[in-house]
PDBQT receptor file of N, H, CA, C and O in Angstrom, charges set to zero:
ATOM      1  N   UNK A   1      87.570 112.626 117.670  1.00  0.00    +0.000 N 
ATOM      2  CA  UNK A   1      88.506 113.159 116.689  1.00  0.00    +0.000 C 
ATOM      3  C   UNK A   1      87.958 112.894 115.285  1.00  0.00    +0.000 C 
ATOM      4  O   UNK A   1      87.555 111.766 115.002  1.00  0.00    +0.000 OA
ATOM      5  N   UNK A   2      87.924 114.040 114.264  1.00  0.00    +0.000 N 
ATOM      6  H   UNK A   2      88.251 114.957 114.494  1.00  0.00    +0.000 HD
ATOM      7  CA  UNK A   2      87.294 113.593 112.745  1.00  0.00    +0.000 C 
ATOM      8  C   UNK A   2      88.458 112.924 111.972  1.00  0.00    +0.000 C 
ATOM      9  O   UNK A   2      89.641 113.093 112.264  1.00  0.00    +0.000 OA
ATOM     10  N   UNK A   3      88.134 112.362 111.239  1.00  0.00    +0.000 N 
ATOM     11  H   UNK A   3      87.172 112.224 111.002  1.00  0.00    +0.000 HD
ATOM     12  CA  UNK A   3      89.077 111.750 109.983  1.00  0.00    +0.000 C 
ATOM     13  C   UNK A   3      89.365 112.660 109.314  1.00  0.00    +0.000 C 
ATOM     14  O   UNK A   3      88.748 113.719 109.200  1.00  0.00    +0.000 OA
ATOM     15  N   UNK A   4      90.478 112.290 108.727  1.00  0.00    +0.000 N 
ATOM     16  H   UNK A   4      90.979 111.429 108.819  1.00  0.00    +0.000 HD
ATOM     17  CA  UNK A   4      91.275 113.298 107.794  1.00  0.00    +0.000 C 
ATOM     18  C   UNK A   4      90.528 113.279 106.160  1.00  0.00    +0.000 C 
ATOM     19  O   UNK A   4      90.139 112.246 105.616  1.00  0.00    +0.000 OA
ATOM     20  N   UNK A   5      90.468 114.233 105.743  1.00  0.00    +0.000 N 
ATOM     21  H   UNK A   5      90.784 115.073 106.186  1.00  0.00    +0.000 HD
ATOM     22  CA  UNK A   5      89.274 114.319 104.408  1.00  0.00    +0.000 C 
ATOM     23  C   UNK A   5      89.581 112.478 103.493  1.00  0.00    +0.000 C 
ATOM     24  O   UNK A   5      88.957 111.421 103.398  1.00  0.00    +0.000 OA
ATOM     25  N   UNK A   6      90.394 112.825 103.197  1.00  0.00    +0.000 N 
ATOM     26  H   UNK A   6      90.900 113.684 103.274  1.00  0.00    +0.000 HD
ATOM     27  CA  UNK A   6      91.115 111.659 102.419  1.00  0.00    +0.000 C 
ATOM     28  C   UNK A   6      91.084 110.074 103.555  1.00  0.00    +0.000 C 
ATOM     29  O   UNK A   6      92.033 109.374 103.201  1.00  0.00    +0.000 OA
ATOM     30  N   UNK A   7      90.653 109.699 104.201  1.00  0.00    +0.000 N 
ATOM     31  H   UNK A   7      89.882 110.268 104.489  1.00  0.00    +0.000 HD
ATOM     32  CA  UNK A   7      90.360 108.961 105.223  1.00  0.00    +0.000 C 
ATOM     33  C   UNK A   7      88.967 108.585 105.040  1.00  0.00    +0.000 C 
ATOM     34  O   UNK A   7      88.670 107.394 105.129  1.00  0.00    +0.000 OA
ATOM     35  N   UNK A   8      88.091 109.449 104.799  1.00  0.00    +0.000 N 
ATOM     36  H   UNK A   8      88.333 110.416 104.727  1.00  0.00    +0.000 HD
ATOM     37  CA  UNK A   8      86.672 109.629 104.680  1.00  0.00    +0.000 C 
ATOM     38  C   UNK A   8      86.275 109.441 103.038  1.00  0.00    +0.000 C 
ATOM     39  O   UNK A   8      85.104 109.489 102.660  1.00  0.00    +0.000 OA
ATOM     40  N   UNK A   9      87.050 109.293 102.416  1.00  0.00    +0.000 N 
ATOM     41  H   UNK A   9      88.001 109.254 102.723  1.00  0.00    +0.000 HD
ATOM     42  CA  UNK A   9      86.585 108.657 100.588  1.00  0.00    +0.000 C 
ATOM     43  C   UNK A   9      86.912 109.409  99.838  1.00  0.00    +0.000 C 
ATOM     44  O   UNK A   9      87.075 109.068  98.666  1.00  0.00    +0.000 OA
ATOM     45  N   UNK A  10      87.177 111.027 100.363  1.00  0.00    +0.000 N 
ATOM     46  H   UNK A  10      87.045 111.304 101.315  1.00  0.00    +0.000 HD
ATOM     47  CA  UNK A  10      86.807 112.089  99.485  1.00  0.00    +0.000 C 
ATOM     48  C   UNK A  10      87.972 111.949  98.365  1.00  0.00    +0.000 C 
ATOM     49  O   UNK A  10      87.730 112.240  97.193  1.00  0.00    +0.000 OA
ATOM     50  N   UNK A  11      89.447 111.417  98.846  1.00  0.00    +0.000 N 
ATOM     51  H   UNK A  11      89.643 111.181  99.798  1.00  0.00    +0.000 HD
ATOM     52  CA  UNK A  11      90.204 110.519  97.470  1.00  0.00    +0.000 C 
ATOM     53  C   UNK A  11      89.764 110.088  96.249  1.00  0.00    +0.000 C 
ATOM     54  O   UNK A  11      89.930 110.361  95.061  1.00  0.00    +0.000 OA
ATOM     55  N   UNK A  12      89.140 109.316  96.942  1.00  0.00    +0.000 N 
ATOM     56  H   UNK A  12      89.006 109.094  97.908  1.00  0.00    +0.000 HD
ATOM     57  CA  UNK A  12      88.640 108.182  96.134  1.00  0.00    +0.000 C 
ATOM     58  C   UNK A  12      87.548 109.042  94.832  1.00  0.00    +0.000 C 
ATOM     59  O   UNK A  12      87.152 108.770  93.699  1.00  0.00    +0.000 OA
ATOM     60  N   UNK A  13      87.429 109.945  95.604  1.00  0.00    +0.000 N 
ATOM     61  H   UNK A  13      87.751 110.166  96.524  1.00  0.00    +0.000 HD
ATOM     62  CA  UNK A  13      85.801 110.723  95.034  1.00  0.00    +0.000 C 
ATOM     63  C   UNK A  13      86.415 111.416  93.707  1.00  0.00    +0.000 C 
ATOM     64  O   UNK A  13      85.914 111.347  92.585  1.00  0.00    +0.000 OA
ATOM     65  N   UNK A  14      87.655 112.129  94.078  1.00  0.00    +0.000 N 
ATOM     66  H   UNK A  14      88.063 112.185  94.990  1.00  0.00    +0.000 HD
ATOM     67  CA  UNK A  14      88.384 112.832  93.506  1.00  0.00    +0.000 C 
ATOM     68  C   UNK A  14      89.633 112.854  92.975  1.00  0.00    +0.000 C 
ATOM     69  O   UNK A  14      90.395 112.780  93.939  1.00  0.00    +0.000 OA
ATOM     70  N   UNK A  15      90.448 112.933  91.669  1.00  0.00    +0.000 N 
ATOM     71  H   UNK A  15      89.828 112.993  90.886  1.00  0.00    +0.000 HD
ATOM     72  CA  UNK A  15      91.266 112.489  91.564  1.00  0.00    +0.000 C 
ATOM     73  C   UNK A  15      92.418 113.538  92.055  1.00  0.00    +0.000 C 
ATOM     74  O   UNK A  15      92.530 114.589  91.424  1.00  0.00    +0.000 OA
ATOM     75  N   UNK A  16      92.985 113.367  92.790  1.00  0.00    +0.000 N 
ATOM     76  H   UNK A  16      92.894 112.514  93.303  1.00  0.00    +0.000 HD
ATOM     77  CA  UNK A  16      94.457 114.233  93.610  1.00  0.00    +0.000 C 
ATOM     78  C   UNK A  16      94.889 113.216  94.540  1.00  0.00    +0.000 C 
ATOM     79  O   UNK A  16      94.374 112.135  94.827  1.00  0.00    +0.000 OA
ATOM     80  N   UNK A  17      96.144 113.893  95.033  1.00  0.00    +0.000 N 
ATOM     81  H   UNK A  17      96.561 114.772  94.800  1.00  0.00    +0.000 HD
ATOM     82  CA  UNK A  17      96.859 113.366  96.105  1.00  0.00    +0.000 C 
ATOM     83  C   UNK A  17      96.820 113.706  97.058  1.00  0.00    +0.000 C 
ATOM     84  O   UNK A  17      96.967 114.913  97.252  1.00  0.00    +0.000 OA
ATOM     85  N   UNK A  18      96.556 112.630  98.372  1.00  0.00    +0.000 N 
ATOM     86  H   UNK A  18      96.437 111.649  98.215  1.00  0.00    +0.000 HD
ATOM     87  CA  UNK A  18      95.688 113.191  99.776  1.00  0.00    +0.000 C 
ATOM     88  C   UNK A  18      96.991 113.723 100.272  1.00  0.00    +0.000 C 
ATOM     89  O   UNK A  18      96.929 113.857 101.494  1.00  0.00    +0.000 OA
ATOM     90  N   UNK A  19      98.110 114.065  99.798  1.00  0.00    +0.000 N 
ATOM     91  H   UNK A  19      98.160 113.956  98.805  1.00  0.00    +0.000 HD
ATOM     92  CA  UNK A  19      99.567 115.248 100.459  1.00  0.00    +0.000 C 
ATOM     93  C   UNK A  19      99.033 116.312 100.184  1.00  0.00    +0.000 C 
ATOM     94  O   UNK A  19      99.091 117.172 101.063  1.00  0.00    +0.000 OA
ATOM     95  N   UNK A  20      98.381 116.631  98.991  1.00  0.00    +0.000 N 
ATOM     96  H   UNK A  20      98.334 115.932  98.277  1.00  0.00    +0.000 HD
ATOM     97  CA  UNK A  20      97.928 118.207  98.667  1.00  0.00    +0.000 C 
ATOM     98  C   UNK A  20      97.102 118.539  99.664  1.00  0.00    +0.000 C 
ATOM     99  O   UNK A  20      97.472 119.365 100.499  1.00  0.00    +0.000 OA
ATOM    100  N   UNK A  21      95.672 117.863  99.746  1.00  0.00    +0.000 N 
ATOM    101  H   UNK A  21      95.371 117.192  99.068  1.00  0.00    +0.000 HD
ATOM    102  CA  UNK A  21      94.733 118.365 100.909  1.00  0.00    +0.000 C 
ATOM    103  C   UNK A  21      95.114 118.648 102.303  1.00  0.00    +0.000 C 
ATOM    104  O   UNK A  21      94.741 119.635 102.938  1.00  0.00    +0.000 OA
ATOM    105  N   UNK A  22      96.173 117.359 102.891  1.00  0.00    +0.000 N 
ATOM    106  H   UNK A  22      96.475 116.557 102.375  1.00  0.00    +0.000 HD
ATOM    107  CA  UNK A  22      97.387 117.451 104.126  1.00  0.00    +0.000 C 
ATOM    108  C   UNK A  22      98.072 118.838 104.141  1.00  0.00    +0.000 C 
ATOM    109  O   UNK A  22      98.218 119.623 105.078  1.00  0.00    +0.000 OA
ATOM    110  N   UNK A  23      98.350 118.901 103.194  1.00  0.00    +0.000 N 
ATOM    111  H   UNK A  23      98.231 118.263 102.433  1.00  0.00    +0.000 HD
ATOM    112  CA  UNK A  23      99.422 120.412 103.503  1.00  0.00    +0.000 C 
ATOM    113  C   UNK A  23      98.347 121.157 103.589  1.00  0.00    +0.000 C 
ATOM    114  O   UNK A  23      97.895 121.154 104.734  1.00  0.00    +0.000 OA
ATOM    115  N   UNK A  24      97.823 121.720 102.930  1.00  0.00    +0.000 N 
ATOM    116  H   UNK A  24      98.190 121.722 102.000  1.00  0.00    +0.000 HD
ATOM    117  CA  UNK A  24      96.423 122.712 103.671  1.00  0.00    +0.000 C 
ATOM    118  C   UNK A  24      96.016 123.107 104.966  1.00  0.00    +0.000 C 
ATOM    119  O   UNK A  24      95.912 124.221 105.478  1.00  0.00    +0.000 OA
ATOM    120  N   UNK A  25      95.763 121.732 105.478  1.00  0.00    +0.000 N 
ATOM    121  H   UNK A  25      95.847 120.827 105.062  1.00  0.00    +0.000 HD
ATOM    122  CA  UNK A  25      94.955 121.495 106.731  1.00  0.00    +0.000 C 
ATOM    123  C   UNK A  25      95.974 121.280 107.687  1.00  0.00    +0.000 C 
ATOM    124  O   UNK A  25      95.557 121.291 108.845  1.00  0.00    +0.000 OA
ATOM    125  N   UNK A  26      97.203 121.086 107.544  1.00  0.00    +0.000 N 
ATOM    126  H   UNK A  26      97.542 121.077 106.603  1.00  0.00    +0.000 HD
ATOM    127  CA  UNK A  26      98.023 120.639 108.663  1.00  0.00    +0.000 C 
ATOM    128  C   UNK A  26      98.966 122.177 108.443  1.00  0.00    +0.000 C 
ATOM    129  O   UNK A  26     100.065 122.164 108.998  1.00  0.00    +0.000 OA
ATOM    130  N   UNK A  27      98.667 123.205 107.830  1.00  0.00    +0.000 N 
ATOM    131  H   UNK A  27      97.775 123.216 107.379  1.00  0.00    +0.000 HD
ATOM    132  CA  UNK A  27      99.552 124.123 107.311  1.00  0.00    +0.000 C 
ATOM    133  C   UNK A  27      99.587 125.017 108.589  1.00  0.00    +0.000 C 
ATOM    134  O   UNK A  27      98.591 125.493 109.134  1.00  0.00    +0.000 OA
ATOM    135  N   UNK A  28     101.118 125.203 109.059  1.00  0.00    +0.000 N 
ATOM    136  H   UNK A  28     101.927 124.816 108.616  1.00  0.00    +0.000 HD
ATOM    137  CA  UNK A  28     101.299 126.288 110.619  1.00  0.00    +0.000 C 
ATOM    138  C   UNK A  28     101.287 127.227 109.906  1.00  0.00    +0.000 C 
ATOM    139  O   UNK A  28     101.130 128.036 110.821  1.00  0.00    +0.000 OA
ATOM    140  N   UNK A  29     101.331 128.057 108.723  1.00  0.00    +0.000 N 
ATOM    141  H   UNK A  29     101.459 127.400 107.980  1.00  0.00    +0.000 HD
ATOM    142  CA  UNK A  29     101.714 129.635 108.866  1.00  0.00    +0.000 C 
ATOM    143  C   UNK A  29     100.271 129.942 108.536  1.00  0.00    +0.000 C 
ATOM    144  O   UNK A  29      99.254 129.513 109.082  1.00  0.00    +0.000 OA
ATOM    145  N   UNK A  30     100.461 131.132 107.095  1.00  0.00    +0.000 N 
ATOM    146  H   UNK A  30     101.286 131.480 106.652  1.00  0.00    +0.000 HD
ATOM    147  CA  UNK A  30      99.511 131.654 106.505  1.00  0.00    +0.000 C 
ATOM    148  C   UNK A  30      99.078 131.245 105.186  1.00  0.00    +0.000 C 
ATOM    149  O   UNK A  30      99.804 131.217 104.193  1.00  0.00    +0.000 OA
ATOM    150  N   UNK A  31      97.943 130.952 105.228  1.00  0.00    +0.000 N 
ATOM    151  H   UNK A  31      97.353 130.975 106.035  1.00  0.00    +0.000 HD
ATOM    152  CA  UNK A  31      97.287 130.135 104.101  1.00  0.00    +0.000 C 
ATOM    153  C   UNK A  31      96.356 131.365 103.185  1.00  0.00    +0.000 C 
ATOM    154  O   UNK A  31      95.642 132.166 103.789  1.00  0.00    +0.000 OA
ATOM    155  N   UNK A  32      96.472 131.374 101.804  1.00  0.00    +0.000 N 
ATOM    156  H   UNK A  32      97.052 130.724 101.313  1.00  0.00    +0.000 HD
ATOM    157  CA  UNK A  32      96.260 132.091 101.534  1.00  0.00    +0.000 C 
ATOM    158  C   UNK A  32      94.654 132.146 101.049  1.00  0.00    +0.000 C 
ATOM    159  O   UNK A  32      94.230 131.004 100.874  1.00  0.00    +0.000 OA
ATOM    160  N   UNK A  33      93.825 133.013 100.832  1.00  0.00    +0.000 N 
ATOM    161  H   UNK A  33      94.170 133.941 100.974  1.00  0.00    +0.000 HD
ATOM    162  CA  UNK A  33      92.516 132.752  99.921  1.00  0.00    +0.000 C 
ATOM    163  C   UNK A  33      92.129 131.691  98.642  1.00  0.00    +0.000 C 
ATOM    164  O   UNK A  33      91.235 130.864  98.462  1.00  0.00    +0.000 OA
ATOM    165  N   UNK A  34      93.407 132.219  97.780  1.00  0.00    +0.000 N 
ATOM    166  H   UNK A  34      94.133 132.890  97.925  1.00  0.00    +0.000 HD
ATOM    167  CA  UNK A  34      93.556 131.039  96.738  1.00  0.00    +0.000 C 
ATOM    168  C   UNK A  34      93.716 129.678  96.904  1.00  0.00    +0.000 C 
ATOM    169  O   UNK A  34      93.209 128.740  96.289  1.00  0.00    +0.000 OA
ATOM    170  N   UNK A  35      94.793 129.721  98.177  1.00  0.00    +0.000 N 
ATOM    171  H   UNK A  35      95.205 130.484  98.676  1.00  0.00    +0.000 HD
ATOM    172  CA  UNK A  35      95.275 128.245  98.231  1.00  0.00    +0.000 C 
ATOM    173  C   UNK A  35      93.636 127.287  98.986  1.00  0.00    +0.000 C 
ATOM    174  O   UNK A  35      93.231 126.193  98.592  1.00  0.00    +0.000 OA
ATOM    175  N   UNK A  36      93.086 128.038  99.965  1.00  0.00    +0.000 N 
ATOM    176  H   UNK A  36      93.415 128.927 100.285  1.00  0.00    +0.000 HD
ATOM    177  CA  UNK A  36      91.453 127.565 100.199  1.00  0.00    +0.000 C 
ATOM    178  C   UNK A  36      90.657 127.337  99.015  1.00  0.00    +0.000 C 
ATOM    179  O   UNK A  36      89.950 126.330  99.057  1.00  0.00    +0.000 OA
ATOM    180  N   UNK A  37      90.609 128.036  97.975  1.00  0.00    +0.000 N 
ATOM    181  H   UNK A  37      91.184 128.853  97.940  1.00  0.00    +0.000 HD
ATOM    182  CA  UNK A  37      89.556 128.209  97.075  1.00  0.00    +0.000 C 
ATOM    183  C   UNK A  37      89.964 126.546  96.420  1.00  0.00    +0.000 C 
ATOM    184  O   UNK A  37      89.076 125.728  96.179  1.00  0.00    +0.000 OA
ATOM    185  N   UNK A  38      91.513 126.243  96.191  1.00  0.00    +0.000 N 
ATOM    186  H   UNK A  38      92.235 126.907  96.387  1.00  0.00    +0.000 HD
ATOM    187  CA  UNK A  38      91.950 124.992  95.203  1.00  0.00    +0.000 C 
ATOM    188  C   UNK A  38      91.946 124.148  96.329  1.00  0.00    +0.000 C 
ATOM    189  O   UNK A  38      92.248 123.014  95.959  1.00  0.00    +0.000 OA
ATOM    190  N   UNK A  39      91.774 124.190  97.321  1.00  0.00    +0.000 N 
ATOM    191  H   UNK A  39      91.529 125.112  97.621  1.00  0.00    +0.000 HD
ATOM    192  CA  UNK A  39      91.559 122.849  97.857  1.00  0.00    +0.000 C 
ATOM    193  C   UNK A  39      89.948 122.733  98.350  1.00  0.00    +0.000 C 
ATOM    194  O   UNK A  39      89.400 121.773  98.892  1.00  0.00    +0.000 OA
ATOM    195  N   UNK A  40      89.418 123.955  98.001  1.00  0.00    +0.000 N 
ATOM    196  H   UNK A  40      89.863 124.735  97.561  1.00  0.00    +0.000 HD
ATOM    197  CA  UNK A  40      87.834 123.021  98.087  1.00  0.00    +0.000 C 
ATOM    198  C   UNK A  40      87.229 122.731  96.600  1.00  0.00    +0.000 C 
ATOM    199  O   UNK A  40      86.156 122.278  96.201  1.00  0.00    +0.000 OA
ATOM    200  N   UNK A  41      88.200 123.117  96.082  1.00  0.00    +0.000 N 
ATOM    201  H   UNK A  41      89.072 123.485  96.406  1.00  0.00    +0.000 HD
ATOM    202  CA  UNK A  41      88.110 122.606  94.285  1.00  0.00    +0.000 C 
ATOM    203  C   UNK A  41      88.289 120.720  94.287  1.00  0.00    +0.000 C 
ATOM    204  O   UNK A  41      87.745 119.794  93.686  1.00  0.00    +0.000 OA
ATOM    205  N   UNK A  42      89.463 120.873  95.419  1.00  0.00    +0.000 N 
ATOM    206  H   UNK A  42      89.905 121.625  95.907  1.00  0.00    +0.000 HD
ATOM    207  CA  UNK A  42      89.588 119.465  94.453  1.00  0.00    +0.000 C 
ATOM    208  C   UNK A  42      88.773 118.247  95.675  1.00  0.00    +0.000 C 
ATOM    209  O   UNK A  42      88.955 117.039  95.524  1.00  0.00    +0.000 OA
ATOM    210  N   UNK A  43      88.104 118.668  96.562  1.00  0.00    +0.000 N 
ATOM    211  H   UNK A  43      87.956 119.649  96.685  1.00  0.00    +0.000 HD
ATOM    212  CA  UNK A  43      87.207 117.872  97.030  1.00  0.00    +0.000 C 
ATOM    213  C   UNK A  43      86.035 118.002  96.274  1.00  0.00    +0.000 C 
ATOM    214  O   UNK A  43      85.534 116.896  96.071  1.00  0.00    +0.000 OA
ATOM    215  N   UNK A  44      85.487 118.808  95.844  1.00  0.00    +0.000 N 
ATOM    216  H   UNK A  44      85.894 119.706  96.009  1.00  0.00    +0.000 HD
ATOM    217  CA  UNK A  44      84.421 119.062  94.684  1.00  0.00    +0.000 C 
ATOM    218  C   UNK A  44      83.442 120.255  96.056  1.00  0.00    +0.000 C 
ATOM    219  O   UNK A  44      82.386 119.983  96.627  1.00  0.00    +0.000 OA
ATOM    220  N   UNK A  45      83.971 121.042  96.149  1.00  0.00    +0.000 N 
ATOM    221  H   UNK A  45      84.829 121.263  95.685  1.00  0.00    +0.000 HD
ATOM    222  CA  UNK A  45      83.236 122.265  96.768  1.00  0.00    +0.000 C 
ATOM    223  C   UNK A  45      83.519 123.239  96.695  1.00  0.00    +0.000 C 
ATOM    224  O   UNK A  45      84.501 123.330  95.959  1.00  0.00    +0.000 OA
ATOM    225  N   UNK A  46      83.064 124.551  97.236  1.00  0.00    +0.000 N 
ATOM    226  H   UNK A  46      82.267 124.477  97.835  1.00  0.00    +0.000 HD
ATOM    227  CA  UNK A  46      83.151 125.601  97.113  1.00  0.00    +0.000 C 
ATOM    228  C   UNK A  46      83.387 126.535  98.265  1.00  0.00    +0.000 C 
ATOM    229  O   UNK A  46      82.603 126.449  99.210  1.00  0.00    +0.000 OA
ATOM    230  N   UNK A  47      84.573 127.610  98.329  1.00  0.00    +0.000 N 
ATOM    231  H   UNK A  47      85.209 127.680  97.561  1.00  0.00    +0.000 HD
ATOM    232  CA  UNK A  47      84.535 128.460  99.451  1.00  0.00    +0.000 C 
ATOM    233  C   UNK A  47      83.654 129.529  99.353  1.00  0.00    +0.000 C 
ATOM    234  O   UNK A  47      83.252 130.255  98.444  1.00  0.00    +0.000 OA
ATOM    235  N   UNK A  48      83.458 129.412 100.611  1.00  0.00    +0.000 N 
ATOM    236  H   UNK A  48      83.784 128.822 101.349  1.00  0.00    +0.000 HD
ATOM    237  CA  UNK A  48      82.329 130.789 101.079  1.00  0.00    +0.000 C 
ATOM    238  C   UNK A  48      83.268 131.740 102.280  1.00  0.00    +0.000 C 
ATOM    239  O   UNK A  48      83.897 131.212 103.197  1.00  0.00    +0.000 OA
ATOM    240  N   UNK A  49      83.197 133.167 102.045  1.00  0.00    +0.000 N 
ATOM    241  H   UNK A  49      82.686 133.596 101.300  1.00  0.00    +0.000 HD
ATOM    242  CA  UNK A  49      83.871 133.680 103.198  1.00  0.00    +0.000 C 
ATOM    243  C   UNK A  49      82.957 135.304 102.931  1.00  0.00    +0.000 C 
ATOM    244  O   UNK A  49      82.760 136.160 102.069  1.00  0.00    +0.000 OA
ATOM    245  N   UNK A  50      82.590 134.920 104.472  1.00  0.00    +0.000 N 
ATOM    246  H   UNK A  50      82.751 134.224 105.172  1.00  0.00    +0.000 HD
ATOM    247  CA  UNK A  50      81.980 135.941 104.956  1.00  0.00    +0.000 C 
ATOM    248  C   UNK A  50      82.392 137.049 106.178  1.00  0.00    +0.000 C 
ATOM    249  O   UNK A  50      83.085 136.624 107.103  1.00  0.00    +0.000 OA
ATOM    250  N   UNK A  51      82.012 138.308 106.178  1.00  0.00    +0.000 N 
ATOM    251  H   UNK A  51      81.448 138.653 105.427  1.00  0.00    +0.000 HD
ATOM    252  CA  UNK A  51      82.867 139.185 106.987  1.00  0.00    +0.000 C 
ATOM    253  C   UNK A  51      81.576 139.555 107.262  1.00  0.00    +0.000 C 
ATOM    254  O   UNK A  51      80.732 139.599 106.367  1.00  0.00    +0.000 OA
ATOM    255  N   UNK A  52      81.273 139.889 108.670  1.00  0.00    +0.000 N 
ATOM    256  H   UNK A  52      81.958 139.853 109.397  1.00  0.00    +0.000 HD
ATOM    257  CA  UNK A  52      80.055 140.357 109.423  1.00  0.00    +0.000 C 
ATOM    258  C   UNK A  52      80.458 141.039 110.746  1.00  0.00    +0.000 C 
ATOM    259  O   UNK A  52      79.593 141.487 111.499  1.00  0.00    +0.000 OA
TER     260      UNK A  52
């Protein structure tokens, strides 16, 4: 089983609250493009989405 981002330092790395990244990743419906793009913002990364 992986650790939860915020489990793994990325907190620490970054200043937010590991509830924001939680709701993301634990999210049942539909998540939108934007809401991906700000949460690989605030780990310090970037989305990539590809259609092939």
């Amino acid at each position: 089983m992986t650790q939860a981002p915020h489990q793994g330092g990325a907190c620490q790395a970054h200043a937010y609250d590991p509830a924001q990244l939680d709701r993301v990743l634990m999210a049942k419906g539909n998540v939108t493009i934007d809401t991906l793009q700000r949460a690989a913002a605030l780990v310090g990364r970037e989305l990539r989405l590809e259609l092939i």
